[in-house]
C-alpha positions as CSV (number, residue, x, y, z in Angstrom):
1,X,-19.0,-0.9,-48.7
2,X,-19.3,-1.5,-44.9
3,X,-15.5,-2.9,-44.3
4,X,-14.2,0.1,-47.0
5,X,-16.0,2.5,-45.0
6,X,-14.5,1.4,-41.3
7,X,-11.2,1.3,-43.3
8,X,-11.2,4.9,-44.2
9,X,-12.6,6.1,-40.9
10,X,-9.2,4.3,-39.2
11,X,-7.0,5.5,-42.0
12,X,-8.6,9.0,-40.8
13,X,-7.8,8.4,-37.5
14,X,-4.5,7.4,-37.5
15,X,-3.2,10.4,-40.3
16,X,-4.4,12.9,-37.7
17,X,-1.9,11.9,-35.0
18,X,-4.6,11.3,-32.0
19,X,-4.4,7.8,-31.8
20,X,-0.4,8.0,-31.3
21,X,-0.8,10.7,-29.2
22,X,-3.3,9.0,-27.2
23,X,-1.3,5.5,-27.1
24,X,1.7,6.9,-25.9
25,X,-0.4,8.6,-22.7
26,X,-1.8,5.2,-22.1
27,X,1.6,3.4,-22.5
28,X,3.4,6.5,-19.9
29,X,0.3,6.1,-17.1
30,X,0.9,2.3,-17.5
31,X,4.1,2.2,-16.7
32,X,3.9,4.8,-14.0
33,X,1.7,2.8,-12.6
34,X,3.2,-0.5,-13.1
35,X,6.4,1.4,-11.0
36,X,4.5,2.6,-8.3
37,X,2.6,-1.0,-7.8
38,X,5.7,-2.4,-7.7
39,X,7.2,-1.2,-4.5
40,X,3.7,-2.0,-3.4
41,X,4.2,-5.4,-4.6
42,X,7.9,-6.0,-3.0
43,X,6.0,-5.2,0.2
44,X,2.8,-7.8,-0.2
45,X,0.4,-5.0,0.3
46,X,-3.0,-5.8,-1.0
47,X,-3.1,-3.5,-3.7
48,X,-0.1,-4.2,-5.7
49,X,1.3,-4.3,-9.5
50,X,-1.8,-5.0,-11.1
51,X,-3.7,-2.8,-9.2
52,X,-2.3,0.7,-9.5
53,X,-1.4,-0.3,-12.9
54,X,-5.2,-0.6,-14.1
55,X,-6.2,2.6,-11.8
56,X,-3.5,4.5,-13.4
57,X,-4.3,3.1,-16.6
58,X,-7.6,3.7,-16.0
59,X,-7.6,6.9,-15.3
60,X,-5.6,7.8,-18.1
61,X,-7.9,6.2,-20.7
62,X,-11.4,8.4,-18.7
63,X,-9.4,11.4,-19.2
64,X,-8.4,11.0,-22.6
65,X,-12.1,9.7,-23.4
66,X,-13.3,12.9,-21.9
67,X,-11.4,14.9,-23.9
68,X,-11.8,13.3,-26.7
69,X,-16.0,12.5,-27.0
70,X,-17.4,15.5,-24.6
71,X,-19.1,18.0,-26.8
72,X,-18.0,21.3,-24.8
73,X,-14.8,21.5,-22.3
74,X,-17.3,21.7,-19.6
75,X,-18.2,18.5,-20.5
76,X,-14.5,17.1,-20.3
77,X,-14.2,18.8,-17.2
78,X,-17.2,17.0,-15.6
79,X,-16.5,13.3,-17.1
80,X,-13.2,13.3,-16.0
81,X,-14.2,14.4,-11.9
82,X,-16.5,11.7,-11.7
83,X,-13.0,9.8,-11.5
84,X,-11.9,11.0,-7.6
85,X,-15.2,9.4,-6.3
86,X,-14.7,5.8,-7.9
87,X,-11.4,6.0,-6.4
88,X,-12.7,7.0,-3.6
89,X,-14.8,4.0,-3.7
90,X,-11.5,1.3,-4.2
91,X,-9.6,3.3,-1.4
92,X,-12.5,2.3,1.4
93,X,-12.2,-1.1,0.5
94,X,-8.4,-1.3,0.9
95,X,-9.1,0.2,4.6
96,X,-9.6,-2.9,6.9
97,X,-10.4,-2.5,10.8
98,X,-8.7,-6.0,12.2
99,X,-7.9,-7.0,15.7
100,X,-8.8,-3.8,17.1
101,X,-6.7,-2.1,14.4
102,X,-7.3,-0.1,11.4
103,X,-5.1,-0.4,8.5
104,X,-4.5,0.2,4.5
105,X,-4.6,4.0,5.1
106,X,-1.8,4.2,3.0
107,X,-2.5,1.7,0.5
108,X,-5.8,3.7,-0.1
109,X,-4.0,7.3,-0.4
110,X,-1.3,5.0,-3.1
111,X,-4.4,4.1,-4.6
112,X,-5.7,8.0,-4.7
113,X,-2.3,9.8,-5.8
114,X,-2.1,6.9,-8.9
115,X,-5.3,8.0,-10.1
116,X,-4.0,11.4,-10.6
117,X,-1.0,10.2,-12.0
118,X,-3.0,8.6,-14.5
119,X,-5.5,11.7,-15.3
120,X,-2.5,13.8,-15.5
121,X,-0.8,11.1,-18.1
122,X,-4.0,11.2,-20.3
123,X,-4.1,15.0,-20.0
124,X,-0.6,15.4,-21.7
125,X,1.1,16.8,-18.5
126,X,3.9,14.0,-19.1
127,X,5.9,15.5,-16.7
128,X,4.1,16.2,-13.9
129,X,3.3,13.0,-14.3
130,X,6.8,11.5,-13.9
131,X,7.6,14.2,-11.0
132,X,4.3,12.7,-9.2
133,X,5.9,9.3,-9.4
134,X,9.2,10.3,-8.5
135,X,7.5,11.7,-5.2
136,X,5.4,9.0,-4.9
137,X,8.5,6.4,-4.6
138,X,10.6,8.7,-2.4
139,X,7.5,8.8,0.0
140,X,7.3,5.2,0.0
141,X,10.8,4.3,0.2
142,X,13.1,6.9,1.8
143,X,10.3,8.3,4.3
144,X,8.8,4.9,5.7
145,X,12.6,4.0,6.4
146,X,13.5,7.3,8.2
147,X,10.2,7.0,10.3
148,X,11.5,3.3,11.6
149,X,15.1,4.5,11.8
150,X,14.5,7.9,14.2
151,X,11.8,6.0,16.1
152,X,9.0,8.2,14.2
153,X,6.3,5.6,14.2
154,X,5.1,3.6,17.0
155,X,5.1,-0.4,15.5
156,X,2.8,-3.3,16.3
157,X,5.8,-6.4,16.5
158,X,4.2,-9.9,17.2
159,X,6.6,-11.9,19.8
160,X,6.3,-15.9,20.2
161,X,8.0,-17.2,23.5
162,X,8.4,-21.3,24.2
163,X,8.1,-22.4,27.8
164,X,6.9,-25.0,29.8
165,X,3.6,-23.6,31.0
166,X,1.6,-20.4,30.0
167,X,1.3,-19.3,33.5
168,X,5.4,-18.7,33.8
169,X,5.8,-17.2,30.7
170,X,3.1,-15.1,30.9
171,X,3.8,-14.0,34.3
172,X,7.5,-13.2,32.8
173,X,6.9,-11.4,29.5
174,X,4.8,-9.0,31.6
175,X,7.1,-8.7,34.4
176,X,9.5,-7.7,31.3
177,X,6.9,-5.2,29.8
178,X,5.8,-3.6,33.2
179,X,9.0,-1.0,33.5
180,X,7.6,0.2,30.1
181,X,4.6,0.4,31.7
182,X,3.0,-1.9,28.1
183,X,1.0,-4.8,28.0
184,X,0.4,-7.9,25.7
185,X,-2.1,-7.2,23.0
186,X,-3.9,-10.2,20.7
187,X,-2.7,-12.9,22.6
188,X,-2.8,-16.7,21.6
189,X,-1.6,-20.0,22.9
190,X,-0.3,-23.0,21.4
191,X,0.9,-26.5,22.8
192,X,3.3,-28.5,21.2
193,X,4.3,-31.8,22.6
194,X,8.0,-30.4,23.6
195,X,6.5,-26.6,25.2
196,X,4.0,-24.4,25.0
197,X,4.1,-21.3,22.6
198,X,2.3,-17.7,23.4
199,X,2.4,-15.2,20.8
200,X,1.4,-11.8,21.6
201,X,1.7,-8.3,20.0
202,X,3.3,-5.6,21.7
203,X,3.6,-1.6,20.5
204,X,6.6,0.2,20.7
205,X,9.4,2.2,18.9
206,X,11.9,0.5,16.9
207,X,14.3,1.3,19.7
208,X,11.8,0.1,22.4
209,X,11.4,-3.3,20.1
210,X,14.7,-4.0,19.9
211,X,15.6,-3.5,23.4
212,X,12.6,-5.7,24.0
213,X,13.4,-8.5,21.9
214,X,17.1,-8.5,23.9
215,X,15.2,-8.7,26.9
216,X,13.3,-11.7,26.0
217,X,15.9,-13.3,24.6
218,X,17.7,-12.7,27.6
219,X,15.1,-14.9,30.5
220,X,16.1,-18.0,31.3
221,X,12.5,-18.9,31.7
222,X,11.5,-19.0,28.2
223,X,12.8,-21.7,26.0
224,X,13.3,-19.4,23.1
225,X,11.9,-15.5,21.7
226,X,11.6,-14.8,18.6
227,X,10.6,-11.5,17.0
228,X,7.5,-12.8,14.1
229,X,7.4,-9.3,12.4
230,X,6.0,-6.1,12.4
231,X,1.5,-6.1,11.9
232,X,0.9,-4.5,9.0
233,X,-0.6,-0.9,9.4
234,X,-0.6,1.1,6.0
């Protein structure tokens, strides 16, 4: 009696079209996203595919369960808010304050604008939705280039240098940095049995970075100079 009963209640269900409905706004805000932690993914940010796919997913699912168990609208209303603060919640921890730096800013506001992505999947606003994304990805993809290519953004680029003592090339990468009037940040030292290896960090324009790395390159006192890659501040 039991197992006929369940049976009828999901016969029920599934007659009255709210579980398709309600799949296919799960499936969207999945792959929505799935997209968006992609690119985050390509770039080995911390919160990547998996990540903004379950928030988004997530999100989705709260706001179709708010719908779909709250006894008044208000009550919909109110279930589904309590979403932005657990959010909120996830985008602190993605924040980290390292060597004197703070970053995952944008890794946390990614994390924020999937959420809504989500809620607005599970709300039946498919194409908002997709429009979000869309804006998302351009934001991502088209602005972070521009900002590098027009010198937009300042950059943290960590340098390592091979000489034969870290007194000379010391004394020469900031003889090279002094006309731009910038100094070595988060320095370190290594010995080798062949030279002696400083890394250091240095901020700058992508122009000034290039122009720097040429300039390196260029001593005769260092062995070799070689540009490690930008520090990672979204």
């Amino acid at each position: 009696m039991n197992w006929q009963h369940i049976v009828e209640l999901l016969h029920h269900e599934m007659a009255s079209g709210i579980v398709g409905n309600s799949l296919a706004r799960l499936v969207l805000a999945a792959v929505l996203g799935g997209i968006i932690g992609l690119e985050r993914e390509l770039k080995h940010r911390r919160a990547g595919l998996r990540t903004n796919m379950f928030i988004c997913f997530g999100a989705a699912l709260f706001t179709v369960l708010s719908a779909g168990l709250a006894g008044v609208p208000s009550d919909a209303a109110r279930i589904a808010a309590q979403i932005i603060p657990g959010i909120g919640f996830i985008g602190a921890g993605s924040i980290l304050h390292t060597r004197g730096l703070t970053s995952g800013l944008t890794t946390a506001a990614t994390l924020f604008v999937v959420a809504s992505v989500g809620m607005a999947a599970g709300g039946g606003l498919y194409l908002t939705a997709v429009f979000a994304t869309i804006v998302v990805l351009v934001a991502l993809f088209a602005l972070g280039h521009l900002e590098v290519t027009f010198n937009l953004k300042e950059l943290l680029v960590t340098y390592e240098v091979t000489g034969e003592s870290v007194d000379e090339i010391s004394n020469e990468v900031n003889r090279i940095l002094e006309s731009g009037h910038r100094m070595m940040q988060n320095v370190a030292t290594g010995n080798t049995a062949q030279h002696i290896r400083l890394q250091f960090d240095v901020d700058g324009s992508n122009r000034e970075q290039q122009e720097l790395l040429r300039e390196l390159k260029a001593s005769r006192v260092f062995g070799s100079a070689t540009s490690v890659g930008p520090v990672d501040r979204e």
